[in-house]
C-alpha positions as CSV (number, residue, x, y, z in Angstrom):
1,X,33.9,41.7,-53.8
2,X,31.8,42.3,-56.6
3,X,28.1,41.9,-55.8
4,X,26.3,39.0,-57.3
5,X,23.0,40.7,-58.1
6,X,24.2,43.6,-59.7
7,X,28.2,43.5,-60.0
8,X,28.2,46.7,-57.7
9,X,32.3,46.4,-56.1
10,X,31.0,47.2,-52.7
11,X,29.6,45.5,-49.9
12,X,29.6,44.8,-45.6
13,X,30.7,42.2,-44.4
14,X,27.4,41.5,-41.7
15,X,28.9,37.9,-40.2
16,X,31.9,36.5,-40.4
17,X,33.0,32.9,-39.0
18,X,35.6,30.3,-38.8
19,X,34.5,27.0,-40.8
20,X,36.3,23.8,-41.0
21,X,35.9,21.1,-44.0
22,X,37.5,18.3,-45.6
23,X,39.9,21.0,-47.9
24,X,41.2,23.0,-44.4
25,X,40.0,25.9,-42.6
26,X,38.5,28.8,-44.2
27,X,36.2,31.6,-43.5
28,X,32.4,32.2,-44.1
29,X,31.6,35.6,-44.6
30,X,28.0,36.8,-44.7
31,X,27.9,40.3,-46.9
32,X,25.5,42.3,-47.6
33,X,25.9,44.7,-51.2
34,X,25.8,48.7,-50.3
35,X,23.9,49.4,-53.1
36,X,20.8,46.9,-53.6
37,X,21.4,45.7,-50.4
38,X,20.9,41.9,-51.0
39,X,22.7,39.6,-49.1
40,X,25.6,36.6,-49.9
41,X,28.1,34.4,-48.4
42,X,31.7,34.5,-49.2
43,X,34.2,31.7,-48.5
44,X,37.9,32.2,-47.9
45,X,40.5,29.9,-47.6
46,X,43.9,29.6,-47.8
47,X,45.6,29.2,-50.9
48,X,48.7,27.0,-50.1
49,X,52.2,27.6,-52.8
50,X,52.7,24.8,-54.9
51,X,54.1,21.7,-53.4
52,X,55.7,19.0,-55.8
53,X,56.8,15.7,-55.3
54,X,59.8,14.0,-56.4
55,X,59.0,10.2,-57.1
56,X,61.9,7.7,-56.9
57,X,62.1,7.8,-61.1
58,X,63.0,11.3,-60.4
59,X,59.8,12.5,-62.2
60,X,57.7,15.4,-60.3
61,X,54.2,15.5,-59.6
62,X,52.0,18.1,-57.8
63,X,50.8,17.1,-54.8
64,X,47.1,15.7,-54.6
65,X,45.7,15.1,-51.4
66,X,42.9,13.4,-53.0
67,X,45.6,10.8,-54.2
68,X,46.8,10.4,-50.9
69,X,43.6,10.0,-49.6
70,X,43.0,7.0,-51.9
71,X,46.3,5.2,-51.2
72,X,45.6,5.6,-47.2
73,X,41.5,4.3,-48.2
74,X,42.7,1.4,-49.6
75,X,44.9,0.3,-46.5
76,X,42.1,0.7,-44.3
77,X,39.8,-1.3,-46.8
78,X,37.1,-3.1,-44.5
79,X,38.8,-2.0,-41.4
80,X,36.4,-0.1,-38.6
81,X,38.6,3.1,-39.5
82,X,35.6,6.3,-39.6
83,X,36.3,8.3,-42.5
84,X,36.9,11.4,-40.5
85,X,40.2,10.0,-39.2
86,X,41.4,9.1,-42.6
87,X,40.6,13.2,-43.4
88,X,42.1,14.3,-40.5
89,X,45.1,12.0,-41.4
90,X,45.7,13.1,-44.7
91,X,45.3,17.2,-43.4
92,X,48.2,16.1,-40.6
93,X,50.7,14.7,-43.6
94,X,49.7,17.8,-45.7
95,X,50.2,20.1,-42.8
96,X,53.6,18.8,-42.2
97,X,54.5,19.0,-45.6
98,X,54.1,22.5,-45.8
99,X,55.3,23.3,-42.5
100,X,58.8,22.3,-44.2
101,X,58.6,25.2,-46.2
102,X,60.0,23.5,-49.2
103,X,58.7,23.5,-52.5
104,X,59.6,19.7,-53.8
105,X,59.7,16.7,-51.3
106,X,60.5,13.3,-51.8
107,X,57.8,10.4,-52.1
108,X,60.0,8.7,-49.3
109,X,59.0,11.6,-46.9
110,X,55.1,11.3,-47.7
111,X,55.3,7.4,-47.7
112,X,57.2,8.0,-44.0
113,X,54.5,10.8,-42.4
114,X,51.7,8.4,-43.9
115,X,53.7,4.5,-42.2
116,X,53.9,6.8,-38.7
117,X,50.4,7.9,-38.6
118,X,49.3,4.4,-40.0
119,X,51.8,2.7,-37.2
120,X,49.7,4.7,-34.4
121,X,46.3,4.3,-36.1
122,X,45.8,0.3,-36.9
123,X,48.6,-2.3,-37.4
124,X,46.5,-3.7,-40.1
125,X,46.4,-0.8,-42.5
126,X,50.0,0.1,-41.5
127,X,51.1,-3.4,-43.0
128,X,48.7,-3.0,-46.1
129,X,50.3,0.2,-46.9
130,X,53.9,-0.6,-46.2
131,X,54.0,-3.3,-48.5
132,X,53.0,-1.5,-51.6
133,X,55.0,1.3,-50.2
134,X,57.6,-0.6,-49.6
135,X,57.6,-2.8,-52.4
136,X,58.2,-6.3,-50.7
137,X,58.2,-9.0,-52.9
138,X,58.5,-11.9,-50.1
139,X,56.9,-13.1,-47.2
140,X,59.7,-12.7,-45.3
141,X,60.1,-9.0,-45.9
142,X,56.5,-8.8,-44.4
143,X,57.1,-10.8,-41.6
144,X,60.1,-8.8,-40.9
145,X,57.6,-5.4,-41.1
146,X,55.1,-7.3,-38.3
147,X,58.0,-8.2,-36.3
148,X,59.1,-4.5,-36.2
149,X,55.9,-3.8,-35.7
150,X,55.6,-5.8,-32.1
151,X,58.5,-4.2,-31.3
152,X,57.9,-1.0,-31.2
């Protein structure tokens, strides 16, 4: 690591600790520069391969949590849902995703993860999400969703 204050390429690491944000896990390290001993903080995180998504035209995409994110905002639109539990949503779809250890995934796969946390979460936002996800273009589709829905 090359030191900020005067690019020397050595330093100690004083303090290191285990942070958690919105992107994941990562690291903090506190350094300190061997030779004009000045201090800085480091971050480390994992850098996660490539994960690209196969829509239903067939056209790929990377994956953007962000977008995710957004779609799953906009179910819970005026809902008492805290933003944290949309993050930690979106970080348990992505985490699953990469636990398959794949490199392309369908849409249908996200759209699924995202419906079962939804289902669990508020029945509200799981209808407002399946039907754009599911594209229903009746009443009656929706009403066969809710009645699912009380089912289960």
């Amino acid at each position: 690591m090359k030191c900020p204050f005067c690019g020397h390429n050595d330093s100690r690491v004083i303090d290191s600790r285990e942070t958690v944000t919105n992107n994941g896990a990562s690291v903090r390290r506190r350094r300190e520069c061997t030779s004009c001993h000045k201090r800085y903080t480091t971050y480390e995180r994992i850098e996660r391969v490539g994960l690209s998504i196969v829509k239903k035209s067939g056209k790929r995409e990377d994956f953007d949590p962000e977008k995710l994110r957004r779609s799953v905002a906009i179910a819970c639109n005026k809902l008492t849902i805290h933003t944290d539990i949309l993050d930690q949503l979106v970080r348990d779809v992505e985490s699953s995703l990469f636990q398959r250890g794949v490199s392309e995934v369908e849409s249908r796969v996200i759209g699924d993860l995202v419906m079962d946390q939804l289902r669990a979460l508020n029945p509200i936002a799981y209808i407002r999400f399946a039907s754009v996800y599911l594209s229903f273009t009746t009443l009656q589709q929706m009403q066969e969703a809710m009645e699912r829905l009380n089912r289960e």
